[in-house]
C-alpha positions as CSV (number, residue, x, y, z in Angstrom):
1,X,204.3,-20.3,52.8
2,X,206.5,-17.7,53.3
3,X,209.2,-19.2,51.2
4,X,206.6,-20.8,48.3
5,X,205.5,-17.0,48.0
6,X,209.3,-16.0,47.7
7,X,209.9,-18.4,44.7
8,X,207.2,-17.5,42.8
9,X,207.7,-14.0,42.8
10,X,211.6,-14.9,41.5
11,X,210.5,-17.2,38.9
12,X,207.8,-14.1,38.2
13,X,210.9,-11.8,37.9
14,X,212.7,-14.2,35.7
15,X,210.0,-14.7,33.6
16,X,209.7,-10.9,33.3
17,X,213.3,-9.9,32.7
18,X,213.3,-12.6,30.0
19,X,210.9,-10.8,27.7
20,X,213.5,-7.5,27.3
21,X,215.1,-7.4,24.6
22,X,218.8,-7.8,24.5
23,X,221.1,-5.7,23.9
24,X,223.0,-6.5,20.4
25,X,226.9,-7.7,20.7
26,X,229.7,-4.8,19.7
27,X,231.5,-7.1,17.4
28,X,234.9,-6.2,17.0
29,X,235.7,-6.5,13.3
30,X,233.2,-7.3,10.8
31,X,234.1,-8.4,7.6
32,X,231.6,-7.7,4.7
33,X,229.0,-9.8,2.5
34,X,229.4,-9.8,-1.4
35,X,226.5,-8.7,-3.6
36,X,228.1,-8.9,-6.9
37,X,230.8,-6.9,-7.1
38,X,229.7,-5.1,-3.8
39,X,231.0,-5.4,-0.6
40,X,227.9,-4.8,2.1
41,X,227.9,-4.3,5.8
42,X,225.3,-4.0,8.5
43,X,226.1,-1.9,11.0
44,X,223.3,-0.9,14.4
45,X,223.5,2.7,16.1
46,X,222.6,1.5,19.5
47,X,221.1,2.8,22.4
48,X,224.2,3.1,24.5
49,X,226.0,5.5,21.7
50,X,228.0,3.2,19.9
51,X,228.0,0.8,16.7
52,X,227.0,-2.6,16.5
53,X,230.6,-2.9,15.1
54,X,234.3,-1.3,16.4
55,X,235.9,-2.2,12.8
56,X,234.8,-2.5,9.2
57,X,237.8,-4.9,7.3
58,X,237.1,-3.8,3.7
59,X,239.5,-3.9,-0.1
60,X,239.2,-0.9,-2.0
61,X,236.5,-1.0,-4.1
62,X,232.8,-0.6,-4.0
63,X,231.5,-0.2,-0.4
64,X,227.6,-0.5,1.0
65,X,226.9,0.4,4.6
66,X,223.2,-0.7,5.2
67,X,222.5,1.5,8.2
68,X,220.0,0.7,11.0
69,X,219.2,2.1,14.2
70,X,218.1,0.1,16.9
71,X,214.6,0.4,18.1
72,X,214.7,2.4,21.7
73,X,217.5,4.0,20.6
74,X,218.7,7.9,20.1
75,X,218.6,9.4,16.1
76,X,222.0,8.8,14.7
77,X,223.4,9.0,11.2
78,X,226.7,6.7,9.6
79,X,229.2,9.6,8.2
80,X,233.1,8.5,7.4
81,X,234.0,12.4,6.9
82,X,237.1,11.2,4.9
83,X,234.6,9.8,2.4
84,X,232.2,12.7,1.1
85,X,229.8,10.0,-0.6
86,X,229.8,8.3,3.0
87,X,227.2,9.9,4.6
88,X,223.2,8.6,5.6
89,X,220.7,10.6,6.7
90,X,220.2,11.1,10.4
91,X,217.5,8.6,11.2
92,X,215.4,7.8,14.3
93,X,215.2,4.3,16.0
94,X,213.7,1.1,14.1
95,X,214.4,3.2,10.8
96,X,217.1,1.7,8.2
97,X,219.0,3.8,5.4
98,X,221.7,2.6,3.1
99,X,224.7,4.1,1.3
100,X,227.0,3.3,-1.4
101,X,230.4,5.2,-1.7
102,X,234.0,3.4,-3.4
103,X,237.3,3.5,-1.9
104,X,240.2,3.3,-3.9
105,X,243.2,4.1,-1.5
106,X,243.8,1.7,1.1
107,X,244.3,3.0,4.6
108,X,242.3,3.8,8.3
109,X,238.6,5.9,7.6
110,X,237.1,7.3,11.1
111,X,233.6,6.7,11.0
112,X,231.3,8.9,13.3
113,X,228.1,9.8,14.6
114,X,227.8,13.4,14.0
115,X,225.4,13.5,17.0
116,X,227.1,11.5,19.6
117,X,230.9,12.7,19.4
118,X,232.2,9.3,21.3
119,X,230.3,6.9,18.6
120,X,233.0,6.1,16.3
121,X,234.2,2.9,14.8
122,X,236.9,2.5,11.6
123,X,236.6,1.3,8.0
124,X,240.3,0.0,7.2
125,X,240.7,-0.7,3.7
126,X,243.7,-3.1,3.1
């Protein structure tokens, strides 16, 4: 009985821990969608301080960073300092902003949290 009571109560657990959400995947590098002549990213502010994404592979040219952050999570904001136009808001979890900025020289753009010092990723423009 014992051991029947022991089993449920794991399959209970199981059942339970199935039903949190999961954490989204740091993807490495993300390469961008096309809306006409538009490259677009999504990149997540997560609960754990970082992006969703470590690097953005981008051409020179126009450049949209859709911009959410993850329900549970911290505020954040998406600022490449490098970039005056690339700058949100600082937003609060489950909200989403976008911004559109164009990058003309190719090289390596830091991108930050301005809240969370350690939260960085790069856009590198080839």
């Amino acid at each position: 009985m014992a051991i029947a009571a022991a089993l449920a109560l794991g399959v209970t657990a199981a059942g339970c821990a199935a039903k949190e959400p999961v954490a989204p995947k740091v993807v490495a590098i993300e390469t961008p969608t096309m809306s006409g002549d538009v490259q677009v990213f999504q990149v997540t502010g997560l609960a754990d301080l970082r992006f969703d994404v470590s690097t953005l592979e981008a051409r020179p040219g126009k450049i949209r960073v859709d911009f959410t952050v993850a329900r549970g999570s911290a505020s954040h904001d998406f600022v490449i300092p490098k970039i005056p136009a690339a700058r949100t808001d600082i937003i609060g979890a489950g909200s989403t902003q976008s911004v559109t900025f164009a990058v003309t020289e190719p090289g390596d753009y830091p991108v930050i949290c301005t809240l969370h010092p350690s939260m960085s990723a790069t856009l590198h423009v080839g």
